[in-house]
SETOR-359381 format. One record per residue: residue in one letter; x, y, z of N, C-alpha, C, CB in turn. Coordinates in pm, whole numbers, padded with zeros to 5 digits, always signed. Glycine has a CB too. Example, Ala and Ser with C-alpha at 12.3 -4.5 7.8 and 13.67 -1.06 7.14 Angstrom:
a+01319-00569+00780+01230-00450+00780+01320-00330+00780+01131-00447+00905 s+01285-00225+00708+01367-00106+00714+01290+00003+00787+01408-00060+00572 
//
This chain:
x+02496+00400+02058+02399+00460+01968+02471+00521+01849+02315+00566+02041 x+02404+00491+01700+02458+00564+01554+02408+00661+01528+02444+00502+01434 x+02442+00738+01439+02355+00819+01342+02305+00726+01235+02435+00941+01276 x+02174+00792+01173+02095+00732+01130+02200+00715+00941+01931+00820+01163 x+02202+00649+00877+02256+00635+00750+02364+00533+00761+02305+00766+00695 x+02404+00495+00830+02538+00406+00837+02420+00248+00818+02663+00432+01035 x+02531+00151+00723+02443+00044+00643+02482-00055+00757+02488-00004+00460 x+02414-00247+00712+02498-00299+00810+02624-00295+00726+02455-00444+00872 x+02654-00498+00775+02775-00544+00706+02734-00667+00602+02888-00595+00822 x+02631-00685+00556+02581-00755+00466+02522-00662+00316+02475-00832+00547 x+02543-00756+00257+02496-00662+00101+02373-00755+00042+02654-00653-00048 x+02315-00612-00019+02205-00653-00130+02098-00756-00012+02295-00764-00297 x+02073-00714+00118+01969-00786+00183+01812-00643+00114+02019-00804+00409 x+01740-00756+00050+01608-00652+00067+01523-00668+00168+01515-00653-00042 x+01462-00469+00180+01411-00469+00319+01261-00508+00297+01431-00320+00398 x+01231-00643+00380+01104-00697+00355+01011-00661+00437+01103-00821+00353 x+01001-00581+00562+00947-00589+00714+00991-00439+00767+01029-00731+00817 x+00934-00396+00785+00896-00231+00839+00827-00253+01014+00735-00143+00704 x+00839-00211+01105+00765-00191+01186+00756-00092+01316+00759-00286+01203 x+00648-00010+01242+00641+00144+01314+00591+00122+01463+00522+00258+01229 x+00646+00184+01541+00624+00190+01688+00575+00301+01732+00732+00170+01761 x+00493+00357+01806+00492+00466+01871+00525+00427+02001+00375+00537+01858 x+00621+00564+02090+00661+00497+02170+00564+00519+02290+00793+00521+02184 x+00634+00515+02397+00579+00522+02547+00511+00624+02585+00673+00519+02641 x+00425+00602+02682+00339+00728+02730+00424+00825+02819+00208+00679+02820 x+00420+01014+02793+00497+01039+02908+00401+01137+02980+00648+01095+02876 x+00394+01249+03097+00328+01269+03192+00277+01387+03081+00396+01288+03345 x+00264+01451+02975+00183+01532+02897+00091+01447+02815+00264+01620+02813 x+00150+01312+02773+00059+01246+02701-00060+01219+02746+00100+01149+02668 x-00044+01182+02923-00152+01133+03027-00278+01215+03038-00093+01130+03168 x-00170+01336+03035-00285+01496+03053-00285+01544+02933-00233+01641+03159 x-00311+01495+02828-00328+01509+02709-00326+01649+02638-00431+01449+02695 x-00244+01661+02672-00148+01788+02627-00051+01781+02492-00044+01814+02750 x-00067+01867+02390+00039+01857+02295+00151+01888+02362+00025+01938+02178 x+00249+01792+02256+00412+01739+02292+00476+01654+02164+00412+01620+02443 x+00544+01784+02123+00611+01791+02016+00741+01766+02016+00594+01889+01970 x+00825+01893+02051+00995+01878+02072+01006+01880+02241+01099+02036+01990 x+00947+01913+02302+00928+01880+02431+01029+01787+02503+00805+01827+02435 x+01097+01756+02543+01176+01688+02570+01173+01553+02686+01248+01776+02587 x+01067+01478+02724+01013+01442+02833+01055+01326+02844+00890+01454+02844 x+01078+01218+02976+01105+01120+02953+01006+01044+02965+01192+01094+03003 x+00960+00892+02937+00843+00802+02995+00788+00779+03111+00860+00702+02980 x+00664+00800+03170+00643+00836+03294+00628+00653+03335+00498+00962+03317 x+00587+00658+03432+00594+00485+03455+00487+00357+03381+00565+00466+03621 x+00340+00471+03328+00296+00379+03241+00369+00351+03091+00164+00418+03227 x+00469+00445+03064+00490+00449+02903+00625+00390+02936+00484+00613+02803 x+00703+00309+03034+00817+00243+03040+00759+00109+03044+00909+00283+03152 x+00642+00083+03160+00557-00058+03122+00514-00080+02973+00413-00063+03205 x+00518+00007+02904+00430-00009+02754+00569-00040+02730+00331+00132+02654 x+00667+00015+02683+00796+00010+02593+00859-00145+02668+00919+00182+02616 x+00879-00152+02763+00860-00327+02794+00796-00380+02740+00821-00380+02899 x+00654-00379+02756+00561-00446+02682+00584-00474+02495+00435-00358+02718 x+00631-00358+02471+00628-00400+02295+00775-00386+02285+00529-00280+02165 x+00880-00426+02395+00991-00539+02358+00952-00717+02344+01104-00524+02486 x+00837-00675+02444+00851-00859+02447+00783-00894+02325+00764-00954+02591 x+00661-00783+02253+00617-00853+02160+00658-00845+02043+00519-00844+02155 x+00791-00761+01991+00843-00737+01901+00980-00824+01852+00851-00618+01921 x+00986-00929+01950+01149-01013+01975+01134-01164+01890+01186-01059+02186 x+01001-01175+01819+01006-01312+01715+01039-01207+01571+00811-01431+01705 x+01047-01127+01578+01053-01066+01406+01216-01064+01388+00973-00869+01376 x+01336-01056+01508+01407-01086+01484+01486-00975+01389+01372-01192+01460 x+01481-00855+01482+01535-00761+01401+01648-00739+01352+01522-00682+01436 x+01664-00627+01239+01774-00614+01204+01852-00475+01249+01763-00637+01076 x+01781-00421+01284+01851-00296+01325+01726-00182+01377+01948-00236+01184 x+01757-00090+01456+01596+00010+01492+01652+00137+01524+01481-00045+01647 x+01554+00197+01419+01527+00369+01421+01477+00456+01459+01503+00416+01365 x+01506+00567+01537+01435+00577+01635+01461+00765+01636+01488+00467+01769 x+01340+00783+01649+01330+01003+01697+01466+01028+01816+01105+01068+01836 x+01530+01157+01770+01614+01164+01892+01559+01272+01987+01763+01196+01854 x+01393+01219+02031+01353+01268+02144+01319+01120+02229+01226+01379+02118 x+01360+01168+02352+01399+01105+02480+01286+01030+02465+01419+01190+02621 x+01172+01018+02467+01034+00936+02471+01060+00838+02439+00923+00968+02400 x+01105+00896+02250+01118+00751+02178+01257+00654+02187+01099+00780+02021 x+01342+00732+02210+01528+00661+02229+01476+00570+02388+01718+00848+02275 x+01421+00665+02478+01406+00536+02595+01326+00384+02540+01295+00605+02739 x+01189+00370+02426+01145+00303+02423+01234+00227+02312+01030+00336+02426 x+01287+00272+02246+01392+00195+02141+01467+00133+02240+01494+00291+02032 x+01523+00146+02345+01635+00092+02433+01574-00008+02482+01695+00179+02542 x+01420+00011+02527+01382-00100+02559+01368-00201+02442+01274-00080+02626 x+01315-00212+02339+01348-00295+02249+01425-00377+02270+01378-00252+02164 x+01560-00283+02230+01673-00331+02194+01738-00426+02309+01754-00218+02154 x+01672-00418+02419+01744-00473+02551+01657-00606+02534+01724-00372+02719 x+01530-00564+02501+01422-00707+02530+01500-00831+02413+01201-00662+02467 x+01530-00766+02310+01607-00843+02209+01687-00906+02264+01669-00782+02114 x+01776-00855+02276+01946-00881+02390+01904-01008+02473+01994-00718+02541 x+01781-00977+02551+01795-01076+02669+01707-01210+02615+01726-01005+02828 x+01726-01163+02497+01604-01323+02423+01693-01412+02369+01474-01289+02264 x+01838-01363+02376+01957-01487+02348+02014-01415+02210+01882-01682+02316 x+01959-01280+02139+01943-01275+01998+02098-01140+01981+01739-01215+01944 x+02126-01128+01863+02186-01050+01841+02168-00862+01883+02188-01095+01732 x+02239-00788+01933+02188-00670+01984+02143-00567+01867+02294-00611+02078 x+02045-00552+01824+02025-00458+01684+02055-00327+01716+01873-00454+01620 x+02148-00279+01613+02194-00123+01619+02064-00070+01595+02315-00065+01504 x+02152+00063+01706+02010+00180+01698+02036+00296+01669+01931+00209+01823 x+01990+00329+01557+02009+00460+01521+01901+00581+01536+02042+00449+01396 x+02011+00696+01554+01854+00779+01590+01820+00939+01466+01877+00861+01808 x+01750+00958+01443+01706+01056+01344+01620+01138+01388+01654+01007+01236 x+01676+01272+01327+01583+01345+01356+01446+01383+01278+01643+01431+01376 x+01490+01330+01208+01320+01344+01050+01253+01236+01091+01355+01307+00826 x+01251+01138+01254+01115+01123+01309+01094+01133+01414+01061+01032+01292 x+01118+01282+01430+01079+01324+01587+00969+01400+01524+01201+01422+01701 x+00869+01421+01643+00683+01454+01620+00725+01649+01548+00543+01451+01867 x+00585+01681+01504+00597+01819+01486+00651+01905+01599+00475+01864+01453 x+00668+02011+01613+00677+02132+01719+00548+02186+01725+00780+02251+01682 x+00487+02244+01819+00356+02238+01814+00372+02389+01857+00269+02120+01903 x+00504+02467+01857+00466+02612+01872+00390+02663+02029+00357+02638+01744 x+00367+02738+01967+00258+02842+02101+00175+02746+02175+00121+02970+02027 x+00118+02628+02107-00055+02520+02232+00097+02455+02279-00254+02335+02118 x+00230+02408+02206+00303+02340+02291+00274+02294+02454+00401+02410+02282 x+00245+02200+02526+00208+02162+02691+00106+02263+02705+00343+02181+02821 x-00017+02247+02620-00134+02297+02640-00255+02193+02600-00136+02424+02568 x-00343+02169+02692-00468+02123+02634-00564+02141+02478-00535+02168+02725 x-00623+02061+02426-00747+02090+02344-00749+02233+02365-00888+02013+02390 x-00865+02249+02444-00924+02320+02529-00853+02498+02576-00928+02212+02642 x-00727+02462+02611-00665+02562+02652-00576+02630+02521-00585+02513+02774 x-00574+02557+02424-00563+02586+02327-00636+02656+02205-00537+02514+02321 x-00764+02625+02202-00829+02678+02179-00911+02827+02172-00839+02621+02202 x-00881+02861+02363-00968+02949+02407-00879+03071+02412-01038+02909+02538 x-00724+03016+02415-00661+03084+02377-00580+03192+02192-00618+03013+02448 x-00574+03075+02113-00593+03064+02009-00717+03002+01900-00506+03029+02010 x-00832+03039+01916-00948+02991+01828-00928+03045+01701-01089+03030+01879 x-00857+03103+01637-00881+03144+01461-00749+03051+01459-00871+03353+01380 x-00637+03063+01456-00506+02988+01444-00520+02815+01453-00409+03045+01571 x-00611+02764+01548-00690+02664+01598-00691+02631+01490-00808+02673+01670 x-00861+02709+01460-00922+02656+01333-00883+02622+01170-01001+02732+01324 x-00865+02732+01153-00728+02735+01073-00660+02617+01032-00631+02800+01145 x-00596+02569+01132-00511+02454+01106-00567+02314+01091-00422+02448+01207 x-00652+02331+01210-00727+02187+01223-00813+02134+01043-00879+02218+01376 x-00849+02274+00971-00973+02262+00819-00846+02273+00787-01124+02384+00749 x-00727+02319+00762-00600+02313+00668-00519+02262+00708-00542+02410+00628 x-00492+02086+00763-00330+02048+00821-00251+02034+00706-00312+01899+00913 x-00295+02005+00613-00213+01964+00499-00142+02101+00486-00299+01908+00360 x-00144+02243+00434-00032+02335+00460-00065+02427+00539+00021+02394+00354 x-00145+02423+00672-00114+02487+00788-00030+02435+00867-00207+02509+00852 x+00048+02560+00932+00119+02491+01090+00051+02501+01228+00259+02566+01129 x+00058+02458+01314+00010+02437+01422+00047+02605+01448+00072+02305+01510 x-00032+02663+01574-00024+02795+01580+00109+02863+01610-00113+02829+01667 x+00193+02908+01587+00320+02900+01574+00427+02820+01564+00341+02940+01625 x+00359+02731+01499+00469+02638+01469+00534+02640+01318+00414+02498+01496 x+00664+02557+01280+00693+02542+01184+00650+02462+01023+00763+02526+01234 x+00574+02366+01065+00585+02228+01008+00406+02254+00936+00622+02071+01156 x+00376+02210+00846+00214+02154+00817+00284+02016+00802+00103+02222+00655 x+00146+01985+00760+00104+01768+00772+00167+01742+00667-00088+01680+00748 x+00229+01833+00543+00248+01810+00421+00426+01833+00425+00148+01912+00324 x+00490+01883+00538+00625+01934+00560+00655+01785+00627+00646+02093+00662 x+00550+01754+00751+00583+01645+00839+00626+01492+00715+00421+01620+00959 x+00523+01506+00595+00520+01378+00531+00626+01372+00411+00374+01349+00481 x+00700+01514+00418+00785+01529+00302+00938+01444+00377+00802+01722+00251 x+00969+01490+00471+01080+01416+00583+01088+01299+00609+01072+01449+00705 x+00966+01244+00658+00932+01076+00634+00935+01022+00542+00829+01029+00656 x+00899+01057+00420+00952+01021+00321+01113+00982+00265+00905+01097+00272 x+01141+01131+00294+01302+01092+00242+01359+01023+00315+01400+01192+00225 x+01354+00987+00470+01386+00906+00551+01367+00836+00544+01378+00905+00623 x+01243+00744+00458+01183+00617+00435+01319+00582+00305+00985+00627+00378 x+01327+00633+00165+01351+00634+00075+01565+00560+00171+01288+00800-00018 x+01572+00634+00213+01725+00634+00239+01712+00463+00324+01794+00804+00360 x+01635+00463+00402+01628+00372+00488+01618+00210+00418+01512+00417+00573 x+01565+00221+00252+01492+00135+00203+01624+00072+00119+01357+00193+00127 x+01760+00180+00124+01874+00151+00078+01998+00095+00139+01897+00237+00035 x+01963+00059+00285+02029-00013+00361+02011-00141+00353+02018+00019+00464 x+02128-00211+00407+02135-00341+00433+02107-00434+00549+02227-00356+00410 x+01930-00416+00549+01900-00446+00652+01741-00531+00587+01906-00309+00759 x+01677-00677+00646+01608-00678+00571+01444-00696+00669+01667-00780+00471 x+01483-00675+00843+01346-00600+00896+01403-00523+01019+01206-00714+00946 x+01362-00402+00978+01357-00286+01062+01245-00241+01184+01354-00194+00970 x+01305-00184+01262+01163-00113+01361+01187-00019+01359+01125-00134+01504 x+01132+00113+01352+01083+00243+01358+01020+00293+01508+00977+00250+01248 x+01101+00384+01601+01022+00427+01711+01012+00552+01693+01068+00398+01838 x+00832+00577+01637+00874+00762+01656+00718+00767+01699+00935+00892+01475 x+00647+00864+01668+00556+00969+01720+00385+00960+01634+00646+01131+01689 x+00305+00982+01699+00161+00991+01649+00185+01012+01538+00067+01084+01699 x+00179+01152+01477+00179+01229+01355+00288+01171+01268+00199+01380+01382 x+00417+01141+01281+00464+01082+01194+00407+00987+01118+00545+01051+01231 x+00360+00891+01238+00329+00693+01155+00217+00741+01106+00294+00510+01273 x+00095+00811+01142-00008+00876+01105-00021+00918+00938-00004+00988+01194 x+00150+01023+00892+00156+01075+00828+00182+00971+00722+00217+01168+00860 x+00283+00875+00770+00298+00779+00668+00227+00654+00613+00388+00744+00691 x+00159+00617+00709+00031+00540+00678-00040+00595+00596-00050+00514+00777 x-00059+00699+00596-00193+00783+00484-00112+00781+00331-00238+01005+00540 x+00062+00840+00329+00104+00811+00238+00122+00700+00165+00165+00847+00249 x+00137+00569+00275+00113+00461+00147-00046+00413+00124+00207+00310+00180 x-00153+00466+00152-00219+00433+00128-00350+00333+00185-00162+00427+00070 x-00246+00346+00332-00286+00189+00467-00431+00267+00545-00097+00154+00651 x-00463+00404+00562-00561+00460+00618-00554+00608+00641-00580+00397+00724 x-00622+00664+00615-00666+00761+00629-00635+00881+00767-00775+00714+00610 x-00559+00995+00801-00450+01029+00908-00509+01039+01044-00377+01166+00877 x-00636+01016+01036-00740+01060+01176-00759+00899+01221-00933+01160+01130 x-00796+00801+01131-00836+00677+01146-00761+00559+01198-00872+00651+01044 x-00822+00544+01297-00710+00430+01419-00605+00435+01398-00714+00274+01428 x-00551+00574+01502-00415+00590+01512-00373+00496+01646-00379+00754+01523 x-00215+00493+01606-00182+00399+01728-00183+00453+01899-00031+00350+01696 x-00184+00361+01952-00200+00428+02093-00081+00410+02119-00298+00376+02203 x+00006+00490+02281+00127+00471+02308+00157+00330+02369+00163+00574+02386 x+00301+00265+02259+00311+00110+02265+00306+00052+02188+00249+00048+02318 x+00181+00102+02100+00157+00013+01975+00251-00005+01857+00044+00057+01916 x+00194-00083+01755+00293-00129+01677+00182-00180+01516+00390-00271+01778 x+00275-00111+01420+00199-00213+01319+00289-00222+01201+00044-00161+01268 x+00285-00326+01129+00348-00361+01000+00339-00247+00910+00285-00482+00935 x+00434-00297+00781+00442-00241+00670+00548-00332+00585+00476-00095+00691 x+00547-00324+00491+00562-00412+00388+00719-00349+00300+00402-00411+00291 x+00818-00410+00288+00936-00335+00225+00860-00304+00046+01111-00462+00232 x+00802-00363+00030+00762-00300-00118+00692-00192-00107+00681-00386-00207 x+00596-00176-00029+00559-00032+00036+00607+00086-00008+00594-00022+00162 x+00737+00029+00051+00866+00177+00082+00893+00212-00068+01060+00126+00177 x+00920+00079-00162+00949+00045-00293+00898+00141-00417+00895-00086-00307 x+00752+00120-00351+00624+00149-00420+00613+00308-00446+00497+00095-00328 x+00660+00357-00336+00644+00491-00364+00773+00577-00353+00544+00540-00278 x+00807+00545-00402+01023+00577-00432+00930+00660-00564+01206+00367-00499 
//
């Protein structure tokens, strides 16, 4: 495993192919509990999923994959990277970053909706009518901190020599960045754990 910034060994490849992952389900996701920095590993449905979107991610023929350095997402990057491996193909470096690991979710941290709520209802509210510069109830981050990081991480990423990438990180991230280029709106069919969707290297281009 790299740190995230190191290029390949080819020059001037442009990056044509983006593809954001969210990773595997783990035992807070199930009980639908916020899980932020949390540290958890994939419970046995979210290791079947991260299998699952190795096998379907191995015709794009990657060039390298980036990945949150929380355990969720580095286990489902590994799977990737292994499903690659065993498809006859070159092993794509994996680098891991921390500007796409999920928010910190503070105080509801491994708390329900619900239990969150009844506990914190003004802080709640609050955030939920203001994500753009509220933080979660003691947390650090608003929706507008989360999309400033992804960004520059996008921007750096778009300067490597690599010309299709995969991305394994978190709800709120791909969430955050989808809305920034313009692909949908941050509430509107977000991915489920496993999923996967394109993006376009001019994208990244576009909003440099």
């Amino acid at each position: 495993m790299q740190s995230a910034g190191s290029g390949g060994d080819r020059l001037d490849v442009p990056l044509t192919k983006i593809i954001f992952a969210r990773h595997g389900a783990t035992d807070w996701n199930a009980q639908r509990r916020y899980i932020g920095h949390t540290d958890q590993p994939l419970n046995e449905l979210g290791r079947h999923q991260a299998k699952e979107l190795g096998s379907a991610l191995v015709h794009f023929r990657l060039d390298a994959i980036y990945c949150s350095d929380l355990w969720r997402a580095r286990e489902t990057a590994c799977e990737v990277q292994r499903a690659v491996y065993d498809a006859g193909q070159s092993r794509p470096p994996l680098f891991e970053d921390a500007r796409l690991k999920e928010t910190d979710f503070g105080w509801i941290e491994g708390l329900t909706y619900e239990e969150a709520m009844a506990r914190f209802p003004e802080e709640m509210t609050r955030w939920y009518e203001q994500m753009e510069t509220q933080t979660p109830p003691g947390g650090k981050e608003s929706l507008s901190d989360v999309r400033s990081r992804i960004c520059h991480f996008m921007k750096e990423v778009s300067g490597q020599d690599y010309s299709r990438i995969l991305i394994v990180t978190h709800g709120g991230v791909i969430n955050s960045w989808l809305e920034h280029i313009g692909k949908k709106p941050f509430w509107e069919n977000p991915l489920k754990h496993g999923e996967w969707t394109e993006c376009d290297g001019q994208e990244v281009r576009e909003t440099e």
